[in-house]
C-alpha positions as CSV (number, residue, x, y, z in Angstrom):
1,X,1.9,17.5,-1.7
2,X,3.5,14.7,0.1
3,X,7.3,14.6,0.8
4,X,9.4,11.9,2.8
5,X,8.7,13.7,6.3
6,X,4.8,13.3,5.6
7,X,5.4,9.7,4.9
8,X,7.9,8.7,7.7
9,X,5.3,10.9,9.8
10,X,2.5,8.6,8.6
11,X,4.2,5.3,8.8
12,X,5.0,6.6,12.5
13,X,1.3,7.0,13.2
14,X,0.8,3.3,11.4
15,X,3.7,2.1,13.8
16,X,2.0,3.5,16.9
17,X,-0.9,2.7,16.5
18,X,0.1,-1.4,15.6
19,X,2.5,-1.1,18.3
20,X,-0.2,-0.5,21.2
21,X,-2.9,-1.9,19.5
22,X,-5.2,1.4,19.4
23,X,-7.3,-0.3,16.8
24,X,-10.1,2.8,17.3
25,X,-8.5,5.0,15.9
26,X,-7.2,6.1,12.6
27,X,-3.8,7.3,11.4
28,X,-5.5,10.7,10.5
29,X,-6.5,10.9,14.7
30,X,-3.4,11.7,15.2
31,X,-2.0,15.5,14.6
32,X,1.9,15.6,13.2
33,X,2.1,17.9,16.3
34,X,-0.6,16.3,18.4
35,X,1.3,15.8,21.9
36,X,1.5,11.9,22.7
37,X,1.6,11.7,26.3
38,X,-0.7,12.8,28.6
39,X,-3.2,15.5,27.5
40,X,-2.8,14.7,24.2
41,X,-2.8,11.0,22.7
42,X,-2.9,9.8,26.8
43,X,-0.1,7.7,26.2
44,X,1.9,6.5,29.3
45,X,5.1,5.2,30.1
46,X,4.6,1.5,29.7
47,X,3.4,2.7,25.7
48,X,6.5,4.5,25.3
49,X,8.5,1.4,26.4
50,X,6.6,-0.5,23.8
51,X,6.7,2.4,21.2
52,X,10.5,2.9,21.7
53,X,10.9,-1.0,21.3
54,X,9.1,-1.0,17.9
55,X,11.1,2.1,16.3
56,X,14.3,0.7,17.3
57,X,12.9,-2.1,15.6
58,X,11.4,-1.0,12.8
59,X,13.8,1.2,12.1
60,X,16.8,-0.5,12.9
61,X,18.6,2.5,15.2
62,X,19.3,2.8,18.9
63,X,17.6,4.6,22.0
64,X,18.8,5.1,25.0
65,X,16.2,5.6,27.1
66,X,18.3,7.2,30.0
67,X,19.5,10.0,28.0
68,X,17.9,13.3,28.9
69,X,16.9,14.4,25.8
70,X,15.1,11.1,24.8
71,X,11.8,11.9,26.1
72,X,11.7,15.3,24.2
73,X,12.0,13.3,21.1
74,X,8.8,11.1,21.7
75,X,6.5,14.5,22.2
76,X,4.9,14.1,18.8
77,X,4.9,12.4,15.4
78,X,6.7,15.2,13.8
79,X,9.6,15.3,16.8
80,X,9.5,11.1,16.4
81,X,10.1,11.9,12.8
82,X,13.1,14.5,13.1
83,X,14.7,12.0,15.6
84,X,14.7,8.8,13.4
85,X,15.6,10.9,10.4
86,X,18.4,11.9,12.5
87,X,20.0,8.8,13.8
88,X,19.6,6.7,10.2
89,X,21.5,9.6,9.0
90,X,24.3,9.6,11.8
């Protein structure tokens, strides 16, 4: 059963994975929950400059990447997900 949250989380993967050009691997690599930085996908910091670029982008909303909370939402697809939802609905 697919809702919107497993779509946005999808198109997320899709997004990250066009934004950084990780053309080896799949959407379905990457866990909802799967932690992005570090131990989990290995992303680093220039990727999240490039990955925050593209959802503001993409998605037409603002990040400010000197708030403190910011880098909690980039900890995985599903908390990438919440935050989007979040700020189109704001």
């Amino acid at each position: 059963m697919s809702g919107p949250q497993e779509h946005l989380n999808r198109e997320i993967k899709l997004l990250i994975i066009e934004a950084l050009g990780l053309e080896d691997i799949s959407a379905d690599d990457i866990g909802d929950d799967q932690t992005l930085f570090s131990e989990g996908l290995g992303l680093d910091s220039v990727d999240a400059l490039e990955l925050g670029l593209a959802i503001q982008k993409r998605y037409g909303i603002k990040i400010d990447a000197d708030a403190k909370d910011t880098r909690n939402h980039f900890t995985s697809v599903a908390s990438l997900a919440a935050f989007v939802t979040a700020k189109q609905a704001a």
